[in-house]
C-alpha positions as CSV (number, residue, x, y, z in Angstrom):
1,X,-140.0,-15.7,-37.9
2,X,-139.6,-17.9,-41.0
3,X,-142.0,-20.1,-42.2
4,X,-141.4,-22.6,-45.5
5,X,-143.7,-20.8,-48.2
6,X,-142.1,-22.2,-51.3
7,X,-140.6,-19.0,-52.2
8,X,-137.2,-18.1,-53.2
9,X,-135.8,-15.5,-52.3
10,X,-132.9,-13.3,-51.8
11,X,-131.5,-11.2,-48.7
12,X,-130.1,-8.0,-49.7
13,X,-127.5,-5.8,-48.3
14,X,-129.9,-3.6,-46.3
15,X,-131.7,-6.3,-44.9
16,X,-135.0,-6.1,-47.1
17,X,-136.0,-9.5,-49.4
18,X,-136.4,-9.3,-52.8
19,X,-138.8,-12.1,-54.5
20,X,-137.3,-14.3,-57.2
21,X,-140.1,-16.6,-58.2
22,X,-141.3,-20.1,-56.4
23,X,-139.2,-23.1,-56.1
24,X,-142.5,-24.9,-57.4
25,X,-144.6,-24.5,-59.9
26,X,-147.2,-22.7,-58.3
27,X,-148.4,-19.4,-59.4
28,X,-151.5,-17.1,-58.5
29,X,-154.1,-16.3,-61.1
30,X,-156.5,-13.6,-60.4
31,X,-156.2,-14.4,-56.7
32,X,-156.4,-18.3,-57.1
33,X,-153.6,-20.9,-56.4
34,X,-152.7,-22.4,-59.8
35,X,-150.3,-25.5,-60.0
36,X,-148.7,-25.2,-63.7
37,X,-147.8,-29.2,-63.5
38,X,-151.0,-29.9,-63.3
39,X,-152.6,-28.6,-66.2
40,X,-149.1,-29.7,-67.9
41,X,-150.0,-33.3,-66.9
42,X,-153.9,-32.3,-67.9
43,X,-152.0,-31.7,-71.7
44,X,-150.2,-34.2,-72.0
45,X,-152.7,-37.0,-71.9
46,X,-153.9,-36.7,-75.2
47,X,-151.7,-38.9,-77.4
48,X,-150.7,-35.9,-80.0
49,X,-148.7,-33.9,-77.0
50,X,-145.4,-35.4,-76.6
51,X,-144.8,-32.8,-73.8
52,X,-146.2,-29.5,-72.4
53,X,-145.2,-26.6,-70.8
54,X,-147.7,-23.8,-69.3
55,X,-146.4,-20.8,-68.5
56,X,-147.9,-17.5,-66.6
57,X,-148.0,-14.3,-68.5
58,X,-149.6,-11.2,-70.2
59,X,-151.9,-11.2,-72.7
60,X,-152.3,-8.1,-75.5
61,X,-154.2,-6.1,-73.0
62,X,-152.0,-6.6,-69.9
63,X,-153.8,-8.8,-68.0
64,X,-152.9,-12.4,-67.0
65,X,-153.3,-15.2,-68.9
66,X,-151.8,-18.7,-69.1
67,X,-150.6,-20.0,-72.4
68,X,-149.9,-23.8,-73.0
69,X,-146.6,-24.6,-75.1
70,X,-147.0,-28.1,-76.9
71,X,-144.1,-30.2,-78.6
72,X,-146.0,-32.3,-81.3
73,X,-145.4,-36.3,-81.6
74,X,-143.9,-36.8,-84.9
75,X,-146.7,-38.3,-87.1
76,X,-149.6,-37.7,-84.6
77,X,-151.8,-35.4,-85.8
78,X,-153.0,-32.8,-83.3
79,X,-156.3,-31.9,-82.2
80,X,-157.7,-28.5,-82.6
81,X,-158.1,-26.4,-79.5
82,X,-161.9,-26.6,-79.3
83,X,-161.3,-30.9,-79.1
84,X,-157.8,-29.9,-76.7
85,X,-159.9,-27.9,-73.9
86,X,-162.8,-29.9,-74.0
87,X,-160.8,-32.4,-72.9
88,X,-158.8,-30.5,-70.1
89,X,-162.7,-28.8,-68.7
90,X,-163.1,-32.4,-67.9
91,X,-160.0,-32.7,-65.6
92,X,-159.8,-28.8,-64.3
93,X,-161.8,-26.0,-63.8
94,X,-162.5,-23.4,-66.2
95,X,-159.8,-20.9,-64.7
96,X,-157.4,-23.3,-65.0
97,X,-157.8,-23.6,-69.0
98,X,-155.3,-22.2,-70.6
99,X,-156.4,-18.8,-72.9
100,X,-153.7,-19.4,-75.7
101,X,-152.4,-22.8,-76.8
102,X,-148.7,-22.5,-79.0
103,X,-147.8,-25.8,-81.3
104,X,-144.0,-25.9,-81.6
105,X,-142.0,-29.0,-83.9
106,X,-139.5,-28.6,-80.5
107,X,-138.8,-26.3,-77.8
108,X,-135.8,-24.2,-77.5
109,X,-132.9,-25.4,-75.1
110,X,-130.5,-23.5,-73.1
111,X,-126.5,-24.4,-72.8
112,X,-127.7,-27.1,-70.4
113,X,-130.2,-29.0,-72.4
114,X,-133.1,-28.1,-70.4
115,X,-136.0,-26.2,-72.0
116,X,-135.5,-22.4,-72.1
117,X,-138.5,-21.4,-70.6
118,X,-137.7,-17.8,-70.9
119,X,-137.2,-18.0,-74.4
120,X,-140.5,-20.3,-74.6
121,X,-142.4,-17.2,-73.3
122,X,-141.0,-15.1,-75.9
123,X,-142.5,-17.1,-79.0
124,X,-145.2,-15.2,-80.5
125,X,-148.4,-16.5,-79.3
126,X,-151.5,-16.8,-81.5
127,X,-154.6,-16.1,-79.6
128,X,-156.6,-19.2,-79.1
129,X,-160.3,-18.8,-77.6
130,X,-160.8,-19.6,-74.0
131,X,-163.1,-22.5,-74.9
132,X,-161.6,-23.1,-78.5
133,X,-163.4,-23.6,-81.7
134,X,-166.5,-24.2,-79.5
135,X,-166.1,-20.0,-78.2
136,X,-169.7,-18.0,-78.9
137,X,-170.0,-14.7,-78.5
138,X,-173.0,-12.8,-77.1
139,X,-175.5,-12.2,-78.9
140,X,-178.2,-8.8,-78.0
141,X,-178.2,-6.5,-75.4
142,X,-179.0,-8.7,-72.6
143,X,-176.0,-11.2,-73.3
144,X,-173.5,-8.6,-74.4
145,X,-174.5,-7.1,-70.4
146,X,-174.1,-9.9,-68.7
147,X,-171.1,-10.7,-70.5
148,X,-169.3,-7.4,-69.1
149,X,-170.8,-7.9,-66.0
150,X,-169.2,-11.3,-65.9
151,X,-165.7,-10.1,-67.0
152,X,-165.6,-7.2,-65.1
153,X,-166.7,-9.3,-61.4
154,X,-164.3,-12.2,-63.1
155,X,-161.7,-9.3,-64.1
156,X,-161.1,-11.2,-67.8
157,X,-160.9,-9.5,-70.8
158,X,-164.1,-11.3,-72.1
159,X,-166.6,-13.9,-71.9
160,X,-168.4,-16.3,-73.8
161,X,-171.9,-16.7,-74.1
162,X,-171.8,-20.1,-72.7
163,X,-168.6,-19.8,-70.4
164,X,-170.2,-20.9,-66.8
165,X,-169.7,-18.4,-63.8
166,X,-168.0,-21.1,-61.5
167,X,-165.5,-22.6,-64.1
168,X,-164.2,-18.9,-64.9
169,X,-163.7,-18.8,-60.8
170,X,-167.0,-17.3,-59.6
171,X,-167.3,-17.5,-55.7
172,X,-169.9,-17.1,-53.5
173,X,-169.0,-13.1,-53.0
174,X,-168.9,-12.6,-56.4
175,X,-172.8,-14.2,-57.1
176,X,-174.0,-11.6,-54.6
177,X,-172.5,-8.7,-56.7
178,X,-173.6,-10.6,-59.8
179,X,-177.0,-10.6,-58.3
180,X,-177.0,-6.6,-57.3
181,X,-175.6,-6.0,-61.0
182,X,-178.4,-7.9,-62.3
183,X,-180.8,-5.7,-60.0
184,X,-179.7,-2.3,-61.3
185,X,-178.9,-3.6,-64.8
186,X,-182.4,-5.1,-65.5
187,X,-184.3,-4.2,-62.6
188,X,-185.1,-8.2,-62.0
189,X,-184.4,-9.8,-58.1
190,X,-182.4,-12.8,-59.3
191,X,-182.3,-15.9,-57.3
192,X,-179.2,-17.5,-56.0
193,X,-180.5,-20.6,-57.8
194,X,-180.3,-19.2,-60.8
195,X,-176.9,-18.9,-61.3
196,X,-176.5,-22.4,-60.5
197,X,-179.0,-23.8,-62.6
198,X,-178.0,-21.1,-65.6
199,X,-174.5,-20.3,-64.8
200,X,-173.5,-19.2,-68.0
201,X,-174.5,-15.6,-70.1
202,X,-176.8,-17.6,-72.2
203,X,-178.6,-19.5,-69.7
204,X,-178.7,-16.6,-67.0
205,X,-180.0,-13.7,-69.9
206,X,-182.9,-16.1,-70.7
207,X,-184.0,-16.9,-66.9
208,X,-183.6,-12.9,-66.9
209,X,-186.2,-12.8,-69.6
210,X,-188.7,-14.6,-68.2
211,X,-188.3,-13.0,-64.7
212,X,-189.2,-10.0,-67.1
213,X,-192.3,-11.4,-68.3
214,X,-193.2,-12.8,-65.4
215,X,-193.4,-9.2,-63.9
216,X,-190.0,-10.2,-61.7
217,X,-190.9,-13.6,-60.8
218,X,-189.2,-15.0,-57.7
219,X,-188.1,-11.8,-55.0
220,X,-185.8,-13.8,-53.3
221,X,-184.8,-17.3,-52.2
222,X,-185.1,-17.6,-48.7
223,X,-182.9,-20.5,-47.2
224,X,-183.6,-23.1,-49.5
225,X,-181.6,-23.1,-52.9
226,X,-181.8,-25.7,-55.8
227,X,-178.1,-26.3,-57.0
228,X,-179.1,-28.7,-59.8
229,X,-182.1,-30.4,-61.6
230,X,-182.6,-34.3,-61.9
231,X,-185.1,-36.9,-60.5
232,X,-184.8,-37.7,-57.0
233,X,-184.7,-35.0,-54.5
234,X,-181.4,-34.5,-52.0
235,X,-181.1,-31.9,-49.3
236,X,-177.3,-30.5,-48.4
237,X,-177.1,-28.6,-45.0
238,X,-174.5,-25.6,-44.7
239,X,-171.2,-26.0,-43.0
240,X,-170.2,-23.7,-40.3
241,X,-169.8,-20.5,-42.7
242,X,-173.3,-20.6,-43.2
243,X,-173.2,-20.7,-47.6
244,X,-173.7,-23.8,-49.4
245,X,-171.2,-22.7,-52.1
246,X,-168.9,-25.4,-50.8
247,X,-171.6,-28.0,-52.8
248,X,-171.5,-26.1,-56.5
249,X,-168.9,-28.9,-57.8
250,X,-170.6,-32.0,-55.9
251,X,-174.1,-30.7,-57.4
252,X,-173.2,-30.4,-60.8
253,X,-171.8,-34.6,-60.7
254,X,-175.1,-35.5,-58.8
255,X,-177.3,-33.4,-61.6
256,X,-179.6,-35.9,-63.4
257,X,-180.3,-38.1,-61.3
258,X,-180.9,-36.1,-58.3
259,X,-182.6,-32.4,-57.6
260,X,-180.4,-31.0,-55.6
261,X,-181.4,-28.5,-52.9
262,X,-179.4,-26.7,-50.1
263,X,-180.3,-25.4,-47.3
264,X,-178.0,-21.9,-46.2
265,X,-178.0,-20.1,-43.2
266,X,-181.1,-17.3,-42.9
267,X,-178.7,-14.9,-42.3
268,X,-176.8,-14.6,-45.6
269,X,-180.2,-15.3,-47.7
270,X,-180.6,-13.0,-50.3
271,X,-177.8,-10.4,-51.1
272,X,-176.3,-10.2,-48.1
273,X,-177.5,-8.0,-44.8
274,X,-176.4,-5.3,-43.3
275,X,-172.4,-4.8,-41.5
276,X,-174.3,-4.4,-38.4
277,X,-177.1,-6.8,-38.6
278,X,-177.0,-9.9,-35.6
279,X,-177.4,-13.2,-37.0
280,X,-181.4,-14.6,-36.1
281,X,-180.7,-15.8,-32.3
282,X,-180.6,-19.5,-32.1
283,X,-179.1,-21.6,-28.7
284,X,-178.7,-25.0,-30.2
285,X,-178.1,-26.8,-33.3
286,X,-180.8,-29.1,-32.4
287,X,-183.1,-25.6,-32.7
288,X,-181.6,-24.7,-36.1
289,X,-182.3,-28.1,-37.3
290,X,-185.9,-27.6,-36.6
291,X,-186.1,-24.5,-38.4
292,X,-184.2,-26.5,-41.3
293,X,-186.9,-29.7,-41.0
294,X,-189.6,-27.1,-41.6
295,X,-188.0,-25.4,-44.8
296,X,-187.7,-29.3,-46.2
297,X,-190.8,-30.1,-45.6
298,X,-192.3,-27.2,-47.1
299,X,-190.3,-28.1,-50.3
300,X,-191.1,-31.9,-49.9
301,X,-193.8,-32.8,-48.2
302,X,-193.1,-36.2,-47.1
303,X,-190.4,-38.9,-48.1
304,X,-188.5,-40.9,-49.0
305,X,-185.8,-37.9,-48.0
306,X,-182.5,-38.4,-49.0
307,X,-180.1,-35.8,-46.6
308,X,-176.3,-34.9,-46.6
309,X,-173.9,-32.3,-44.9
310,X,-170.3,-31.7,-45.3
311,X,-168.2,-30.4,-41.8
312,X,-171.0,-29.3,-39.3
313,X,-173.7,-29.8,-42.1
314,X,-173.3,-33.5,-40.7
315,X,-174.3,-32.2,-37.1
316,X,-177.3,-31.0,-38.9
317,X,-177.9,-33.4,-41.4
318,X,-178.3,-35.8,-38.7
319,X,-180.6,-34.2,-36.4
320,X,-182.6,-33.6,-39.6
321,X,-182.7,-37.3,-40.0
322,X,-183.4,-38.0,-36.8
323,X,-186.6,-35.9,-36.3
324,X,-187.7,-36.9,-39.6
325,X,-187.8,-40.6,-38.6
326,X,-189.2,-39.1,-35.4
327,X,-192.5,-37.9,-37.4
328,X,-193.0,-41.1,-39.2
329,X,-190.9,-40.3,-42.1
330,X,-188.9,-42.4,-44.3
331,X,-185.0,-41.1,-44.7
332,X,-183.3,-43.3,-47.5
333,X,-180.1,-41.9,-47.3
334,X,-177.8,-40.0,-44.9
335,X,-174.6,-39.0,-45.9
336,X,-172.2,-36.9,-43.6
337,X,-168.7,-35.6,-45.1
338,X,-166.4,-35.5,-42.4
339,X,-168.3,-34.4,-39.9
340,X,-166.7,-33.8,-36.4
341,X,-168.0,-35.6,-33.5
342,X,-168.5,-33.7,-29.9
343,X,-165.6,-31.2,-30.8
344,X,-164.3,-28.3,-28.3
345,X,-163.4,-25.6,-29.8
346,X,-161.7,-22.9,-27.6
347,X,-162.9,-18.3,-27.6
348,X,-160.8,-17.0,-30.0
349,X,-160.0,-12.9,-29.7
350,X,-161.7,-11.7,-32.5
351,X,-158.8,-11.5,-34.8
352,X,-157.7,-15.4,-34.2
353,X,-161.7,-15.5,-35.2
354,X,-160.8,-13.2,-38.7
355,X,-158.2,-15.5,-39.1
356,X,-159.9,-18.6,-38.7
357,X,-163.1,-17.4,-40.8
358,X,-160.7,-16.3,-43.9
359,X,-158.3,-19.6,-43.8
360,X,-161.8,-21.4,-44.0
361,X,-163.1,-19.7,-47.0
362,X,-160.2,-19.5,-48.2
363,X,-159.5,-23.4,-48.1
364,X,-163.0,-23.4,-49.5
365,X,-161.9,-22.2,-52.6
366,X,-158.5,-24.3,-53.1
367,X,-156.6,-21.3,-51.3
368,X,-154.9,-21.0,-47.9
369,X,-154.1,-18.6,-45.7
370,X,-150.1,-18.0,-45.4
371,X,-148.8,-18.3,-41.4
372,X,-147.3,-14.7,-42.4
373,X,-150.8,-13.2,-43.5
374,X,-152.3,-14.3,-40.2
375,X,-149.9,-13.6,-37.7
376,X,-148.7,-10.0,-39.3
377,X,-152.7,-8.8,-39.3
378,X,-152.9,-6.8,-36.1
379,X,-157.4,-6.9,-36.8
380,X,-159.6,-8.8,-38.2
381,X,-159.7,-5.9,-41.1
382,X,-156.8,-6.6,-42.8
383,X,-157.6,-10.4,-42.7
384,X,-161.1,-9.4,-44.6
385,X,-159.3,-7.3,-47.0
386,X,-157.3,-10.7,-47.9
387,X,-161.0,-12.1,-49.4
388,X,-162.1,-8.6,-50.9
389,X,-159.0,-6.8,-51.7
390,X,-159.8,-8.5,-55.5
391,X,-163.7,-7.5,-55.9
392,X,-165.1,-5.4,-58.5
393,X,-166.8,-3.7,-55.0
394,X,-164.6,-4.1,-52.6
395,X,-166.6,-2.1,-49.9
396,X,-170.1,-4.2,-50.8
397,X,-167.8,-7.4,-50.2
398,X,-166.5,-6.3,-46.5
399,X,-170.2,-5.8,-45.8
400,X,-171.0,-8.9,-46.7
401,X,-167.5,-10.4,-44.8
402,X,-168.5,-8.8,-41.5
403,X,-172.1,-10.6,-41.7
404,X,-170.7,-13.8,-42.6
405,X,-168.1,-13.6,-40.1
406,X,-170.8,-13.0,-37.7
407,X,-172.6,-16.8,-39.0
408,X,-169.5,-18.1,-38.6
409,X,-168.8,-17.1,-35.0
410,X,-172.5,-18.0,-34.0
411,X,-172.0,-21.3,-35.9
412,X,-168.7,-22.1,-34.5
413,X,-170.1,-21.6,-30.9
414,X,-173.4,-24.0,-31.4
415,X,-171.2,-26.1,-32.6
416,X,-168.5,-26.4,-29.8
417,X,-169.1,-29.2,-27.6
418,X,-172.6,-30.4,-29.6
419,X,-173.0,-34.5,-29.0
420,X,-175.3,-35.6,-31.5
421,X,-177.8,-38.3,-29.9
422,X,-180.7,-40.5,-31.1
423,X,-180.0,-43.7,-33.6
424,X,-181.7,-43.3,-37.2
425,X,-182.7,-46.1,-39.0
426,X,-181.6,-44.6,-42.2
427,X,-178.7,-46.3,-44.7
428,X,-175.9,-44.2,-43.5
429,X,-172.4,-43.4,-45.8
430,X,-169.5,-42.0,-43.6
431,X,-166.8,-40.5,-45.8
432,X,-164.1,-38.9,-43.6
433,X,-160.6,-37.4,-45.1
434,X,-157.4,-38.8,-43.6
435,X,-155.9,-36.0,-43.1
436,X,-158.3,-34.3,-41.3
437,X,-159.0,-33.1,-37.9
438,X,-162.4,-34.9,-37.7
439,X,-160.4,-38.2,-38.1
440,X,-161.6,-39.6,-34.4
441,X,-165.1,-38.7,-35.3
442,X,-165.2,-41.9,-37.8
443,X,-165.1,-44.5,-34.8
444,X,-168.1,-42.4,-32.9
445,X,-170.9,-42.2,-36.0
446,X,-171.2,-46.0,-36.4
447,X,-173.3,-46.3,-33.0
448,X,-176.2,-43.5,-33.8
449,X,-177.1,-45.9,-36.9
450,X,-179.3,-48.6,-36.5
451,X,-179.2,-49.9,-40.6
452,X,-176.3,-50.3,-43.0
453,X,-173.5,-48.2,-42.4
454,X,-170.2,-47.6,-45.0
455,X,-167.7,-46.0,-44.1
456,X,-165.0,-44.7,-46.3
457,X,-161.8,-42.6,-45.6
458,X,-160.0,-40.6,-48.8
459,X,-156.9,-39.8,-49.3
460,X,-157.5,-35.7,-48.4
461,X,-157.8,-33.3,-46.5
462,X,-161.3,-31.7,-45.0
463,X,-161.6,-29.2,-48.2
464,X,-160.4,-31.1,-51.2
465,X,-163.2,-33.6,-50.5
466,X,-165.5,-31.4,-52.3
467,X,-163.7,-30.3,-55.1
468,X,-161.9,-32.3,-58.3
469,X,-161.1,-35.3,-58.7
470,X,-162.5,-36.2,-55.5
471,X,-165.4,-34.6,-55.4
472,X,-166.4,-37.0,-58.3
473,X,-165.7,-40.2,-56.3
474,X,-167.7,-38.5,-53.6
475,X,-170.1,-38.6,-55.4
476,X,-170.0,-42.0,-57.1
477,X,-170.2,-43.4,-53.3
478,X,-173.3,-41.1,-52.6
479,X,-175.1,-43.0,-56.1
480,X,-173.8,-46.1,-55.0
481,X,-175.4,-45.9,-51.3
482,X,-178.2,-44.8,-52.5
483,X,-178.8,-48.1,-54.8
484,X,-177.8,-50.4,-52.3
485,X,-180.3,-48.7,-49.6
C-alpha cells in the first residue's frame, strides 16, 4: 500500500526505502508534530527580523533542540531574546520556542541563490535560555527536584523554575507520573489540580510545602478538578476518553474571570487504576450525568451554573443542564463544542478499538496517527506502545493506557446511538468545526433550546478547536454569550 505521508523518499536496489527528509517542513520533537514555518512566521513578526529560519538539531548534550536563525533589518535594532520569546509564548506553545536564537547580518547562499540551510546549521550557536533573559533557575532542594523530575518526564536537558509543565509538552500521562514522582520524592498525594493551577517548579514546590504542613492535605481529587481560578464558576464535562486534559489550553484563556472546574471520568481519578480494573458499570449517559449533577452540586450548591462539554461532553453537558432546570435551578450558560447528535457508531475488533483510542489522543495532543501505524499493528499493543514508547515509565504508562482504553470503549458504547431529549431554557452557544464529522449535528441542537441560541461554525477540524489560535476565539464566544445571557 502507499499512502501520501509527506515523506521523501528513495527506493533502493534491493527493494528497502531509505528516508531522505520531508517535502514539508514538518519535523517531530520529542514525539510532537512541529511545523518549522510556523514558528518561522511566529519570528518574523517582530519588525527587527527581516527573515527567519528554524532549523531541527542537537544541542551540546545530544539531545534535540530547535534553533532560530535571524537576518537583522538594516537599522532596526533587535530585541533581546527574553523580549523575542515572550512574544512567540504568546503565539505557540512552550515546546515550540526555540532553545537557541543566532543573529546573522545575512545568511549564507548556495550556487542557486537560495539559503544554504546546511551551512546555516553549521554556524556556531550561542546558547540562548529557553525563556531568555527572563530564565530562573531553581532555587533549594524542593525546586532543584522537581526541576529533574520535570526534565527527566519532559526528557529536556533542564528546566526553569517558572517554565509551566504544559508549555514544555506535558500531557495527561505524563501528570500521573509527575504525580507518583511527587509521591515517592516528598511523600505528599498531589492533586491533579495542582498542576494546573501551579504548573510550573515554583508554583508546584510551594503547593508541595503546604501539603507538608498541612500533614498531606488533599489525598486525592475524586472526579472534580479545578483547571483555573477566577470569579464565576464554569463546569467542563469529559469527552469520550474520559480526561479533561483536552480543556488545559481553553482554561487557562477563561482564568480570571471564571473558576474553572472539570469533571473526568471516576475511573481514571487519581493516578490511574489497575490494567485489570473494569470501568464503574454505568448503562446510560443519562445515568452518568446524574452521578455528574451530584459531584456539581456538591461543589456549587445552587446557581446560576454555567456548563460546557467538548465532543460527547456536550451529550453530557446537556443532560446536566436539563436536570438542573429540572430541580428548579437556574443554568446561565450552555455551551457544547461540536457535539455529535444521535450518532451510530459500529463494534470495532479490539485492535480497530486501539487504533481508534490512540488516533484520538493522539489528535488530542496536535498528533495523528499515520494510516501505516494503524493498519501494520497486528494488536492493540503495539498501537499503545505508539503513546508510551516515549515515557520516562513506559510500563506505568501501558497500565494506565489499558484502563483508559477501557473508559474509552465504555464511553464510545453509551454514546452510540444516544438522542438527547428535553428543551432547556438556558442561553445556548453551538460552536461546531467544519470539517468535522459532527457537522449534521448543528441543524438538530437548535430545537432542544427554548432561549437564545448562537451558533457558530470555525474553520477546523474537531481537535484544533481546543487548541491555539482557536481555542482563544473559543473562548472569546464563551465570554461573549455569557454577557449577552
Amino acid at each position: 500500500r502507499l499512502y501520501r505521508t509527506g515523506d521523501l523518499v528513495k527506493r533502493l536496489p534491493d527493494g528497502r526505502i531509505e528516508f531522505l527528509g520531508r517535502l514539508d517542513g514538518q519535523v517531530k520533537l520529542r514525539g510532537l508534530r512541529v511545523e518549522l514555518g510556523e514558528i518561522e512566521a511566529a519570528l518574523a513578526r517582530h519588525p527587527a527580523v527581516g527573515q527567519a529560519i528554524v532549523l531541527l538539531g542537537q544541542d551540546r548534550a545530544g539531545g534535540q533542540q530547535l534553533t532560530g536563525y535571524l537576518a537583522r533589518v538594516p537599522g532596526v535594532p533587535g530585541p533581546d531574546s527574553g523580549e523575542l520569546t515572550g512574544q512567540l509564548s504568546r503565539w505557540l506553545p512552550g515546546y515550540m520556542i526555540p532553545s537557541a536564537l543566532v543573529w546573522l547580518d545575512s545568511f549564507p547562499l548556495n550556487s542557486s541563490g537560495k539559503v544554504d540551510r546546511r551551512a546555516l546549521g553549521a554556524v556556531e550557536l550561542e546558547q540562548a535560555d529557553r525563556s531568555g533573559a527572563g530564565w530562573q533557575p531553581p532555587i533549594g532542594r524542593t525546586e532543584s527536584v522537581l526541576s529533574g523530575i520535570y526534565a527527566e518526564l519532559l526528557r529536556l536537558d533542564r528546566v526553569g523554575a517558572c517554565e509551566p509543565f504544559f508549555e514544555l509538552g506535558g500531557n495527561s500521562l505524563q501528570v500521573m507520573q509527575l504525580i507518583s514522582r511527587v509521591r515517592t520524592e516528598f511523600g505528599v498525594d498531589l492533586p491533579v489540580s495542582a498542576v494546573f493551577l501551579c504548573p510550573d517548579v515554583r508554583g508546584l514546590a510551594s503547593r508541595i510545602g503546604e501539603l507538608r504542613d498541612s500533614a498531606g492535605g488533599l489525598s486525592g481529587d475524586g472526579i472534580v478538578l479545578q483547571l483555573a481560578e477566577g470569579a464565576q464558576p464554569l463546569w467542563l464535562i469529559h469527552p469520550v476518553g474520559g480526561t479533561v486534559f483536552g480543556y488545559q489550553q481553553l482554561a487557562r484563556e477563561l482564568a480570571g474571570q471564571y473558576q474553572v472546574f472539570a469533571v473526568q471520568s471516576p475511573n481514571l481519578a487519581g493516578a490511574g487504576a489497575g490494567a485489570d480494573a473494569e470501568p464503574a458499570s454505568a448503562t446510560s449517559l443519562d445515568e452518568l450525568a446524574a452521578r455528574y449533577l451530584a459531584q456539581v452540586r456538591a461543589v456549587q450548591p445552587s446557581g446560576p451554573y454555567r456548563i460546557g462539554g467538548w465532543s460527547m461532553g456536550g451529550l453530557l453537558a446537556h443532560r446536566i443542564a436539563h436536570l438542573l432546570e429540572a430541580a428548579g435551578e437556574q443554568v446561565r450558560l450552555l455551551v457544547l463544542i461540536d457535539a455529535p447528535f444521535a450518532i451510530e457508531l459500529e463494534p470495532l475488533t479490539d485492535t480497530a478499538l486501539a487504533a481508534g483510542f490512540v488516533a484520538d489522543a493522539l489528535a488530542t495532543l496536535g498528533r495523528a496517527l499515520e494510516p501505516d501505524q494503524a493498519a501494520e499493528s497486528s494488536s492493540f499493543e503495539p498501537l499503545l506502545d505508539l503513546l508510551a514508547h516515549t515515557a520516562a515509565d513506559r510500563d506505568a504508562t501501558l497500565v494506565q493506557l489499558r484502563q483508559r482504553l477501557l473508559v474509552f470503549s465504555l464511553h464510545r458504547r453509551l454514546m452510540s446511538g444516544y438522542r438527547p431529549d428535553g428543551a432547556v431554557e438556558a442561553t445556548a452557544l453551538l460552536i461546531g468545526a467544519s470539517r468535522s464529522p459532527n457537522v449534521p449535528a448543528q441543524q438538530h441542537w437548535p430545537d432542544l433550546f427554548k432561549g437564545n441560541v448562537t451558533v457558530a461554525s470555525l474553520q477546523s477540524d474537531h481537535y484544533s478547536l481546543l487548541r491555539a489560535p482557536l481555542v482563544a476565539e473559543v473562548a472569546a464566544r464563551i465570554r461573549t454569550a455569557d454577557k449577552a445571557g
